[in-house]
C-alpha positions in Angstrom: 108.8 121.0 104.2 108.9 118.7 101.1 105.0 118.4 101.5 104.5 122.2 101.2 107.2 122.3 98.4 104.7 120.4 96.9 101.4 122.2 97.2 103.3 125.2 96.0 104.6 124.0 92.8 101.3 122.5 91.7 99.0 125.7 93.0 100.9 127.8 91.4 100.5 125.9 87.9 97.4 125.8 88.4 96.9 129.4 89.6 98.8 129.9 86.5 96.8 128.8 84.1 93.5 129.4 85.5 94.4 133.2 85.4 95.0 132.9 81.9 91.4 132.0 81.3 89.4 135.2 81.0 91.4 136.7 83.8 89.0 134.6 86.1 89.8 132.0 88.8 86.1 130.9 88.9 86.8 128.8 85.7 86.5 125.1 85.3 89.4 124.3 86.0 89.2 125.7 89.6 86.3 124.1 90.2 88.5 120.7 89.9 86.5 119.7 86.1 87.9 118.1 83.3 90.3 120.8 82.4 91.8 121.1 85.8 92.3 117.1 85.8 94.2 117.1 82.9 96.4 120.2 83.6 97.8 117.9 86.6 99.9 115.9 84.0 102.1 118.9 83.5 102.5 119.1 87.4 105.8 119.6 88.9 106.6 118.3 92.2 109.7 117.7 93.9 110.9 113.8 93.4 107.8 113.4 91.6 106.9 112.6 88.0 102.9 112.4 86.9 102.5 109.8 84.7 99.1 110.7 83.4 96.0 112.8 84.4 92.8 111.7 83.1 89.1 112.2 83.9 87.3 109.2 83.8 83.5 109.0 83.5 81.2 107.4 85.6 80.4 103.6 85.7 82.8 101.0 84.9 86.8 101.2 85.6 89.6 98.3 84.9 92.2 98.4 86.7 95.4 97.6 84.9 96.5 94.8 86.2 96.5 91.5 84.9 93.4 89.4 84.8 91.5 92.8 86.6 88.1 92.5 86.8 86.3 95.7 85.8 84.8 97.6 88.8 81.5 98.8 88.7 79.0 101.3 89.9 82.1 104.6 90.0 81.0 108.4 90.0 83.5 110.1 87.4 86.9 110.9 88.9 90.1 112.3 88.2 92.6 110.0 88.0 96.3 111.2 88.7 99.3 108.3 88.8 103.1 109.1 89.2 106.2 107.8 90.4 107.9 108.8 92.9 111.4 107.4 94.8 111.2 107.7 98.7 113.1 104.8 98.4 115.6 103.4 95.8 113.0 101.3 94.2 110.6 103.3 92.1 107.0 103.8 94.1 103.7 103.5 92.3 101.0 105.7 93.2 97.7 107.0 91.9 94.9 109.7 93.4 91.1 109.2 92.6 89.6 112.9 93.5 85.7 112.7 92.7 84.8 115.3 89.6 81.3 116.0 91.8 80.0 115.9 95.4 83.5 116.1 97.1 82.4 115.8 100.9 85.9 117.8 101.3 87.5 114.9 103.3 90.7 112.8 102.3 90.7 109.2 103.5 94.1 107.1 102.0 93.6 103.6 101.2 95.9 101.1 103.4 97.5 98.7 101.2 98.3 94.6 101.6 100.1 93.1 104.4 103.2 92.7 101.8 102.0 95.5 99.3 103.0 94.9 95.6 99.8 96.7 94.0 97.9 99.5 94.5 94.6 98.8 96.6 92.2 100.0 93.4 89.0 97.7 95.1 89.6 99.5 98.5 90.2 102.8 97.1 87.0 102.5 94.7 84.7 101.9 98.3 86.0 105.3 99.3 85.6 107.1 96.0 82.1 106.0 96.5 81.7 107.5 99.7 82.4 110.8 98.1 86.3 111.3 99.7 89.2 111.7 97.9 91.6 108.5 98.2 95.0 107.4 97.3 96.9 104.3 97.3 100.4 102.9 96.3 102.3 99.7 95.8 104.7 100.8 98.3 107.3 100.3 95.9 107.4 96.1 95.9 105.9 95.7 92.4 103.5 92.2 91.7 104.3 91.0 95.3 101.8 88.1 96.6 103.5 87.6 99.7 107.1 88.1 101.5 109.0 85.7 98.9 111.0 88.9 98.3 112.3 88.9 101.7 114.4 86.4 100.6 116.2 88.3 98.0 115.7 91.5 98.9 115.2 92.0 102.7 115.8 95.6 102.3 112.4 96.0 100.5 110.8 95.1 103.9 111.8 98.6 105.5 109.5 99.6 102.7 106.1 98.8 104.7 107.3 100.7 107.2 106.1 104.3 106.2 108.3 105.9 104.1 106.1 105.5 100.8 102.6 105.9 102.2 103.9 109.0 103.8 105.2 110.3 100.5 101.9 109.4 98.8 99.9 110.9 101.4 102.4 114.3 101.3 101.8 114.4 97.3 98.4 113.6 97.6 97.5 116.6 99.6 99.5 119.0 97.1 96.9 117.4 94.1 93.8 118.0 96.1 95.0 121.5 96.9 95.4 122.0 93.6 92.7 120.5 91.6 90.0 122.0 94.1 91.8 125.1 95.2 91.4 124.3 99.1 93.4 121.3 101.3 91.1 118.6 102.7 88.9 119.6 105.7 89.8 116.4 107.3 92.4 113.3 106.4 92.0 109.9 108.2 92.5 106.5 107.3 89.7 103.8 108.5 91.0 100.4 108.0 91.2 97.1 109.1 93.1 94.4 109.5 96.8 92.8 107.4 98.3 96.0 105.8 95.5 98.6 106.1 95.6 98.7 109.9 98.9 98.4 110.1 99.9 101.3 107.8 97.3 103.6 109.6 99.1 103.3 112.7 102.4 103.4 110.7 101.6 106.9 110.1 100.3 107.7 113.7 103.4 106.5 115.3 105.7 108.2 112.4 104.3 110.5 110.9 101.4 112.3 113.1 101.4 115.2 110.7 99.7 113.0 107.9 96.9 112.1 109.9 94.1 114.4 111.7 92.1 110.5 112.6 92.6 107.2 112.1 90.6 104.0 112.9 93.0 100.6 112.9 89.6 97.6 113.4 91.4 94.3 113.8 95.0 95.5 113.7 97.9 93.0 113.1 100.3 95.8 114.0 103.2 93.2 115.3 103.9 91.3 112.3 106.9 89.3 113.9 104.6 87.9 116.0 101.7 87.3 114.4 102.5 84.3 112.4 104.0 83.1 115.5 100.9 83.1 117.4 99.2 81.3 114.7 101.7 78.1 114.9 100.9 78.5 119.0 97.4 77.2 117.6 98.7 74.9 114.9 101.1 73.3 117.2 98.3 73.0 120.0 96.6 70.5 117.8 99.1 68.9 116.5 101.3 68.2 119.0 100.5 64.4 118.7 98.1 62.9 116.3 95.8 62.8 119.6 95.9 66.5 119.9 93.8 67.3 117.1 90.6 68.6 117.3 88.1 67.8 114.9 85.9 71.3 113.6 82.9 69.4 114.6 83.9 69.3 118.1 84.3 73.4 118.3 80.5 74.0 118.9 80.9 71.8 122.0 83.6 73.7 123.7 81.6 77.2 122.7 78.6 76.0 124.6 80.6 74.9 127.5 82.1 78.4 127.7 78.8 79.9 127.2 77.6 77.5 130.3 80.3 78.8 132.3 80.8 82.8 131.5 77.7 84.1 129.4 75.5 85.0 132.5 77.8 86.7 134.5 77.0 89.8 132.8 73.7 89.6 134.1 72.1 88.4 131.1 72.4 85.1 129.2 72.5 86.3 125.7 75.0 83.9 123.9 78.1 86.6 124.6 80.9 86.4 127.1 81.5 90.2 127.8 84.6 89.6 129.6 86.7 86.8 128.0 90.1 87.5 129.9 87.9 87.2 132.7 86.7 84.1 131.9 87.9 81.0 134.3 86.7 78.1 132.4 88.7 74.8 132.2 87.6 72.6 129.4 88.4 69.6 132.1 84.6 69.4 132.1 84.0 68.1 128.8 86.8 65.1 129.6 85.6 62.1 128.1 84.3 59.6 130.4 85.2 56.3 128.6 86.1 56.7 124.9 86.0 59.4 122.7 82.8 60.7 121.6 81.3 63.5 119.7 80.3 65.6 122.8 83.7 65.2 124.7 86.8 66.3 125.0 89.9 63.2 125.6 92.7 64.1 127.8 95.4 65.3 124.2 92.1 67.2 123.4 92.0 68.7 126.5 95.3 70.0 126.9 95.1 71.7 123.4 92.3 73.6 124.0 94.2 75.3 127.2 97.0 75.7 125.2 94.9 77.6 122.7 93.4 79.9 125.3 96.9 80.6 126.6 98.7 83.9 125.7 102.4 82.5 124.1 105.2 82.6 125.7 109.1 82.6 124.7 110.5 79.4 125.5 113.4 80.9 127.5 112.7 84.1 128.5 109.3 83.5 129.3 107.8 86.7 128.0 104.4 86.9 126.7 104.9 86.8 123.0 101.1 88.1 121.8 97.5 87.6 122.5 95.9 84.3 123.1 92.3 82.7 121.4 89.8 83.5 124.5 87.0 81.8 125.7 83.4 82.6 123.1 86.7 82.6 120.1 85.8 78.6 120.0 83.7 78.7 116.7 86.1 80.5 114.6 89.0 78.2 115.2 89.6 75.7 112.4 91.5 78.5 110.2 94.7 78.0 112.8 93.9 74.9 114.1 92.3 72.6 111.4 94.1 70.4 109.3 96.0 73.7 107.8 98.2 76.3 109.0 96.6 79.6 108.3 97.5 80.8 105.0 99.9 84.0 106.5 101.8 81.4 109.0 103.9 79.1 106.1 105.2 82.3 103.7 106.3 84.1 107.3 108.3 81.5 108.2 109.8 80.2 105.0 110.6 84.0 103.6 111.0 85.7 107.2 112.6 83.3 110.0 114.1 80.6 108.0 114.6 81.8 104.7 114.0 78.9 102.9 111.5 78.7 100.3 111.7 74.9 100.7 110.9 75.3 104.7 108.4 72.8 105.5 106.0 72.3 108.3 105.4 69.0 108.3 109.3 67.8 108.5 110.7 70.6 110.6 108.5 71.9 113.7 109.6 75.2 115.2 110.2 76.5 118.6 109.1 79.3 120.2 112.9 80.8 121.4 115.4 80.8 118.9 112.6 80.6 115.9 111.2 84.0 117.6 114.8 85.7 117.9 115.3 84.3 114.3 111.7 86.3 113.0 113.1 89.5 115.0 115.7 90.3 113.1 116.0 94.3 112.9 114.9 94.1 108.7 111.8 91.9 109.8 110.8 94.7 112.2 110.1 97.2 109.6 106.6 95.1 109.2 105.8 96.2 113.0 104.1 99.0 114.5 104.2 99.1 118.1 105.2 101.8 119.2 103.2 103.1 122.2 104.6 107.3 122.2 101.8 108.7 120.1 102.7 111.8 122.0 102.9 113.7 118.6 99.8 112.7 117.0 98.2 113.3 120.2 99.7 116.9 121.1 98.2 118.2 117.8 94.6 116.9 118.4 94.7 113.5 116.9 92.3 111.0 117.5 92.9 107.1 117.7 89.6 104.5 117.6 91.3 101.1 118.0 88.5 97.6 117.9 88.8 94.4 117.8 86.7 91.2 117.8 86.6 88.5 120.9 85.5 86.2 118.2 88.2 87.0 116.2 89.3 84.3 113.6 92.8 85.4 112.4 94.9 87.1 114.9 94.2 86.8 118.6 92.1 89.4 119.9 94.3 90.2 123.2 96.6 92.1 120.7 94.4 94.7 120.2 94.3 95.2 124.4 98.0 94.8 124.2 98.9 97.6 122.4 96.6 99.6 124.0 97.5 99.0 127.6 101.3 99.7 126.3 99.7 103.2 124.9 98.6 103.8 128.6 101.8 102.4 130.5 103.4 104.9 127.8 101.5 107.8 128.3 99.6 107.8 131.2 96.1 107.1 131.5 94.8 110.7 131.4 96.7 111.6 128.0 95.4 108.4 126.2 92.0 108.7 128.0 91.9 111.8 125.9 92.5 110.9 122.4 92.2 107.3 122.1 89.3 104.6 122.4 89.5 101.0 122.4 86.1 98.9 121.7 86.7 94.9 122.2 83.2 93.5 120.6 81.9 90.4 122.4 80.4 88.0 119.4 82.8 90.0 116.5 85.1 88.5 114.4 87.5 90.2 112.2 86.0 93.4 110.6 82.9 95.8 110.9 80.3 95.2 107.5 82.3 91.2 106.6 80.4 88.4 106.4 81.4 84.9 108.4 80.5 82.0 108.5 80.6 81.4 112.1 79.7 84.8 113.4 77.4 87.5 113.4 77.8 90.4 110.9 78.8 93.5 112.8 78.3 97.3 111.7 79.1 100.1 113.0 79.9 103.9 111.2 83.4 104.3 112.6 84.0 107.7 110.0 81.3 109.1 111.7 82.2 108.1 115.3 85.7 109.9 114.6 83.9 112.9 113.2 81.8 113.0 116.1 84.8 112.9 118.5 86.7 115.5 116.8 84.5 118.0 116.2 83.0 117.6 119.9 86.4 116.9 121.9 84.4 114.4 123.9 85.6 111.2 124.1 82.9 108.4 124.0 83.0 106.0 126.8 80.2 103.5 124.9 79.0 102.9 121.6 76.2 100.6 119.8 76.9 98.4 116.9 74.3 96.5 115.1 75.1 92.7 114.5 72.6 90.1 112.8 72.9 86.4 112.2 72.6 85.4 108.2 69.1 85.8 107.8 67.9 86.9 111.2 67.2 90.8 112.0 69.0 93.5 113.1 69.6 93.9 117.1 71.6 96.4 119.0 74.6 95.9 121.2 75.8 97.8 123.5 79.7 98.6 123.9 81.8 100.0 126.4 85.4 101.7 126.0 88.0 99.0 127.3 88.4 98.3 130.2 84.4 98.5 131.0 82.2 95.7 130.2 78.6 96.2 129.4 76.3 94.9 132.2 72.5 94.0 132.2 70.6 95.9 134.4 68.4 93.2 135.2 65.0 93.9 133.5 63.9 94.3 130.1 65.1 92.6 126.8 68.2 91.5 126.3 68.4 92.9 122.6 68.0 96.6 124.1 71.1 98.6 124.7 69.0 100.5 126.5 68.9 97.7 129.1 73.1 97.7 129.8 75.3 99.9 131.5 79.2 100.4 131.3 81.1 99.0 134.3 84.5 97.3 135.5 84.5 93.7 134.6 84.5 91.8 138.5 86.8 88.4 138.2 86.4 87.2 141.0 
């Protein structure tokens, strides 16, 4: 109700005024110009207050934040930013709506993992693409990580959905009103840390928000996540002997390639089944002392532990995904010399609470440290849960992808959550209205450049649009991947749990040449 509250008040100001001007609703300010832009700063909506309305041209805009660099190469846009208080802290948000060539869509930008500011380089991509966007801090103003926790756990509930929603609610009461018609379409497409997160944050909570959503890489169980990463950590450095040296990784790839590339049919340099994958890293045991193509014993034993899913210490439940076979080269952020960057600020601000926490002089465990990071505040950063029903029921569609070669979060997550989807719902009902891709070769996120992996691309708007407009459901689609310098070639991939298998003639570059089947693992 408080959403259409909203488009009322503003339409009718609007409607208003424009009727005012020569008795004619064909002016400029219903054709969402200049005039209607600045109109929206006398706007009333419900718990809302509009800070300013401005057009701003094309070109060059600066966000006002400190040290902002200008971002370039913007078509002009109306840009609206109010307040609002879905929560008792005061919630930052602003609306970009393009002044020409509005493809009639509206596509929210996903925020942070810990919010804090308003995405303005995420939300200029989409104002490109000629959508509508909006973003918000989520109400945690300047934040660079979860050091609030601390001090204020009861900002955490905060990333759960309550101010998206409301900027996503007021959002579609602008848009009605600066162009005089509600979005054809709204979706969010986003990937990875905050941005996936919040777009299934909104599936799960809120399915009225949403007609689409794409989560690519989706760390969507935030108490868990860091965990996973000190798995790694703590697999290579378990001893001084555990460690691994980065040099080594190349060594353990091949191996896996040796033992699971060709049983697709085709040896291409791609494992398409990693779970499926039965390779013990045993070969590569050193045969007298260490060496640069061998594995010793410590060595050994880490790299098992690393392709292990986690498990709680007492209860033995699997805790989250585990680093696969073909993952090998993308390795050394979790288990270099380093924890990854997210792993130290979740446990100092989220299980311990101590700023001073540190790694090196007190190791964790992985049973009271996991019930200590499950508090019910920390669960607010979650989104697990599997009854879509809601979205589903009105037509929504879900594309869920992740990389095998993923670098940051382990890759079974992504299967995880959707086999908890289908246990949920039943197969039938989520065979429907949701897709899962897992991309042999990809790392984190379609169109991203890595070092140790190919680039991946793939038009996941379109795919949605596609689906929606057709009802079918794809069972298969082709991304494009290239090495840093190398051409284009096609890849062909199949809707979990299908594998793609060669057909045994013809290039191995061709999609053409693959077909969709059940992975055998024997």
């Amino acid at each position: 109700m408080r959403s259409a509250a909203i488009v009322c008040a503003v339409s009718s100001l609007l409607l208003a005024a424009c009727a005012g001007q020569n008795g004619e609703e064909g002016s400029a300010a219903s054709s969402g110009g200049a005039e209607a832009c600045t109109m929206l700063a006398s706007a009333s909506l419900p718990d809302t207050t509009i800070v300013s309305a401005q057009m701003v041209t094309g070109g060059s805009f600066t966000p006002p934040t400190q040290n902002a660099k200008p971002i370039e190469n913007l078509p002009a846009f109306c840009r609206v930013v109010a307040t609002m208080r879905p929560v008792p802290d005061e919630v930052t948000m602003e609306v970009w709506l393009p002044a020409q060539g509005w493809v009639g869509d509206f596509q929210p930008a996903g925020n942070g993992f810990w919010g804090g500011n308003i995405p303005y380089a995420r939300m200029a991509v989409l104002l490109r693409a000629g959508v509508v966007t909006a973003g918000t801090n989520l109400g945690i103003t300047g934040a660079a990580g979860p050091s609030f926790a601390i001090e204020h756990p009861e900002k955490l509930a905060y990333l759960a959905d309550a101010p998206l929603h409301a900027t996503i609610s007021g959002a579609k009461a602008i848009v009605n009103a600066f162009y005089k018609r509600a979005p054809a379409l709204t979706y969010m497409d986003e990937c990875g840390g905050g941005g996936s997160r919040d777009a299934l944050a909104m599936v799960q909570r809120h399915p009225e928000d949403l007609d689409m959503a794409a989560a690519i890489g989706f760390t969507n169980y935030g108490t868990r996540h860091g965990i996973q990463q000190m798995w790694v950590y703590q697999a290579t450095h378990k001893t001084p002997a555990s460690y691994i040296p980065p040099a080594k990784y190349p060594v353990i790839h091949r191996a896996a390639l040796n033992a699971c590339d060709a049983k697709d049919g085709a040896t291409d340099g791609l494992i398409q089944d990693p779970p499926g994958c039965r390779f013990d890293p045993a070969v590569l045991l050193c045969k007298g002392g260490d060496g640069p193509e061998c594995l010793t014993r410590p060595q050994v034993e880490a790299v098992r532990a690393i392709y292990s899913t986690p498990v709680h210490g007492r209860t033995k439940e699997p805790i989250y995904g585990s680093l696969p076979p073909g993952s090998e080269l993308g390795w050394e952020p979790m288990a270099g010399p380093t924890p990854y960057p997210f792993l130290v600020p979740f446990y100092r601000n989220l299980v311990f609470k101590d700023p001073k926490w540190d790694y090196k002089t007190a190791p964790v465990n992985f049973d009271s440290h996991i019930d200590m990071a499950e508090t019910p505040q920390n669960l607010a950063i979650n989104a697990t849960d599997p009854d879509i029903s809601r979205f589903i029921d009105r037509g929504g569609k879900l594309l869920l992808v992740g990389g095998w070669a993923e670098h940051t979060l382990a890759p079974g997550n992504n299967v995880d959550y959707y086999q908890s989807l289908v246990k949920t719902l039943g197969a039938d009902k989520v065979r429907e209205s949701v897709r899962l891709f897992m991309v042999p070769g990809m790392d984190h996120c379609f169109d991203e450049e890595y070092e140790h992996a190919d680039t991946y691309k793939f038009d996941t708007v379109a795919f949605l649009k596609a689906w929606k407009s057709s009802g079918q459901a794809p069972d298969r689609i082709v991304v494009t991947h290239a090495a840093k310098g190398e051409p284009e070639q096609k890849q062909l991939v199949c809707a979990y749990p299908q594998v793609a298998s060669y057909k045994g003639s013809g290039p191995t570059d061709d999609p053409a040449n693959f077909s969709c089947a059940m992975p055998g693992r024997n």
